[in-house]
N, C-alpha and C positions, 0 to 999 in steps of 0.2 A: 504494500500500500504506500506509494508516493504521498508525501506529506510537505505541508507547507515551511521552508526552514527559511528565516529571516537572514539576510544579510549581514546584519550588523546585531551583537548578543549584548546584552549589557549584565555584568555580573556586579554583585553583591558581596560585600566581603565583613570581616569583623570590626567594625571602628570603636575605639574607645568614645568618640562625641556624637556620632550617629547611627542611630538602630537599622537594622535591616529595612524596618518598614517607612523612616525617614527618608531613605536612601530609593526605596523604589518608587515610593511619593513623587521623589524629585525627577528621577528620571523619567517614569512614565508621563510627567505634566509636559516634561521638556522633550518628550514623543517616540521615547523608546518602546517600542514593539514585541522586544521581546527580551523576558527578563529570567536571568538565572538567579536563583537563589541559593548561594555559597556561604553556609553556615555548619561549621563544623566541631562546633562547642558544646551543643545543648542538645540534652538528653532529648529524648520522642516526644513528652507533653508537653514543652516548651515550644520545639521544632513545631508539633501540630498546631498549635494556636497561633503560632507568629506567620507559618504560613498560608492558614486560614483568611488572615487577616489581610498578608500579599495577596491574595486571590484574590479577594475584593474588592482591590483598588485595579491590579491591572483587566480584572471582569469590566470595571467601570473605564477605563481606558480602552480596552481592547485590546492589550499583548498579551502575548503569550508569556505560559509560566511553567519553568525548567527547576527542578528541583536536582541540586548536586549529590549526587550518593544516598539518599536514602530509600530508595527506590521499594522498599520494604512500609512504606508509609503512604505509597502511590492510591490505594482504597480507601485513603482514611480522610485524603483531603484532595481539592476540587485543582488541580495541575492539570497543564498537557503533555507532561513528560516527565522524563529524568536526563541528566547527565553522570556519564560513572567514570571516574578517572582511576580506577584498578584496571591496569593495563592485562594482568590475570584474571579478569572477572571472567564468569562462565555466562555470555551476554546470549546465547540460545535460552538458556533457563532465565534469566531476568525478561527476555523479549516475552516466555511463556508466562511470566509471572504478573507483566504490566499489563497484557494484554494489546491485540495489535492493534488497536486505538490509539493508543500514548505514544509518542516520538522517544526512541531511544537516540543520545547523542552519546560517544565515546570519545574517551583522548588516546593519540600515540603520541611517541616522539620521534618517529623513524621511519622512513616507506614500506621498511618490511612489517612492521607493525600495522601500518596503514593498510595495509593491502588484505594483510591477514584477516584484519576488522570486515574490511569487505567483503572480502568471501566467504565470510559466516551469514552473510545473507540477513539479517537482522535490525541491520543497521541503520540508521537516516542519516547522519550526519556524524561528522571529524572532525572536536577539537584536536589542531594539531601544532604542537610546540615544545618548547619555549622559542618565538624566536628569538626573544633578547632576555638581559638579567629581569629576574620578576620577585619579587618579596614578598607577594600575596601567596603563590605557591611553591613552598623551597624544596627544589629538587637540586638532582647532579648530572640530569640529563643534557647532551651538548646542547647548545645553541644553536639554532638552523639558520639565522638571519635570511635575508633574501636568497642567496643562493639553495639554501634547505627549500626552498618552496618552489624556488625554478626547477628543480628537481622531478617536482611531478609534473610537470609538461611535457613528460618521455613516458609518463607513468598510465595503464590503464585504468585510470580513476574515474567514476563513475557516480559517487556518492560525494554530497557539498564537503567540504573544504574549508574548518574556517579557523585560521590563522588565530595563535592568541601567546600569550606571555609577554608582556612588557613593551606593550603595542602604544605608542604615541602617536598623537595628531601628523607628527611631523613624517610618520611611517607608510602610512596609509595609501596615497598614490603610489608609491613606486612595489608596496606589498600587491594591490591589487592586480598589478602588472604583469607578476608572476601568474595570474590564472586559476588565482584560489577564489574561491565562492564568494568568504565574506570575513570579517575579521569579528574579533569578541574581545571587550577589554572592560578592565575592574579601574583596577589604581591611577590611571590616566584621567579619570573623570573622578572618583568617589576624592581622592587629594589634592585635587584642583580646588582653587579658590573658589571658583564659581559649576560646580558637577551640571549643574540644569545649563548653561551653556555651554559647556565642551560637549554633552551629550548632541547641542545642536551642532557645534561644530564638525562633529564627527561625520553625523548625519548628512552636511556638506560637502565634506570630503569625499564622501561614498556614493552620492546621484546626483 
């Protein structure tokens, strides 16, 4: 089942001065479409309420709503999908568990990862990175910069594409370049001075 994958993602992350739902407030007003929710802190009754609560706002907006990893909590509250960033997830039994309604999105960091994700047939869409340093999610996987993306232009890819890890305004045209679907970025907007206009900016940059 082909499914509608946005462009441009907008993620949610932990702030000490603003809550997840501060955070998706501002970006959906300032026209983000489709919103991930990256919360890795709080127990399940926490998780359920707060993203109850996201749902409501981006229901009222009309984005779409991606919950990061707990895809185990996908029937308890009103999402259109998950994202799972365990590169060893068993994503045929998560796809039979969400049900094939819900948009499954996964991360690699490598083409041979990439590809692998594909041909489990499952899939909708590829977070794929890091291309640059990113603080929001600390790994040791290489850096792909631009060339890691130019990469799949030789590649049989077939499923969206969308670039993420320490993605800046300043990255965005010449990222798009390479042929990737769409990009997704947290820290570039949520620690910007202004999140509700760089979300527009972005937005700019991309159509």
């Amino acid at each position: 089942m082909k499914k509608y994958i946005s462009r441009f993602h907008y993620l949610t992350q932990d702030l000490p001065d603003r809550t997840h739902i501060e955070q998706v407030e501002t970006a959906c007003s300032a026209g983000a479409n489709w919103v991930q929710y990256r919360c890795l802190t709080k127990p399940d009754d926490e998780l359920i309420a707060e993203i109850s609560q996201i749902a409501g706002i981006c229901d009222d907006w009309g984005a779409t709503l991606i919950v990061t990893n707990h895809y185990h909590l996908i029937h308890k509250v009103d999402v259109q999908g998950v994202h799972i960033e365990d590169l060893d997830a068993d994503f045929a039994a998560i796809r039979n568990f969400i049900g094939e309604d819900k948009t499954l999105g996964v991360s690699a960091t490598n083409l041979t990862g990439l590809l692998k994700l594909q041909n489990t047939g499952v899939v909708d869409y590829c977070g794929y990175g890091p291309f640059a340093h990113t603080d929001t999610k600390p790994n040791d996987f290489p850096l792909l910069g631009f060339n890691g993306y130019r990469e799949l232009e030789k590649a049989p890819i077939d499923i969206p594409v969308i670039a993420v890890g320490g993605i800046q305004l300043k990255d965005v045209e010449q990222l798009l370049k390479t042929g990737i679907y769409g990009i997704a970025v947290s820290s570039a907007i949520n620690l910007s001075p202004s999140p509700a206009s760089m979300v527009k900016e972005f937005y700019r940059s991309m159509y």
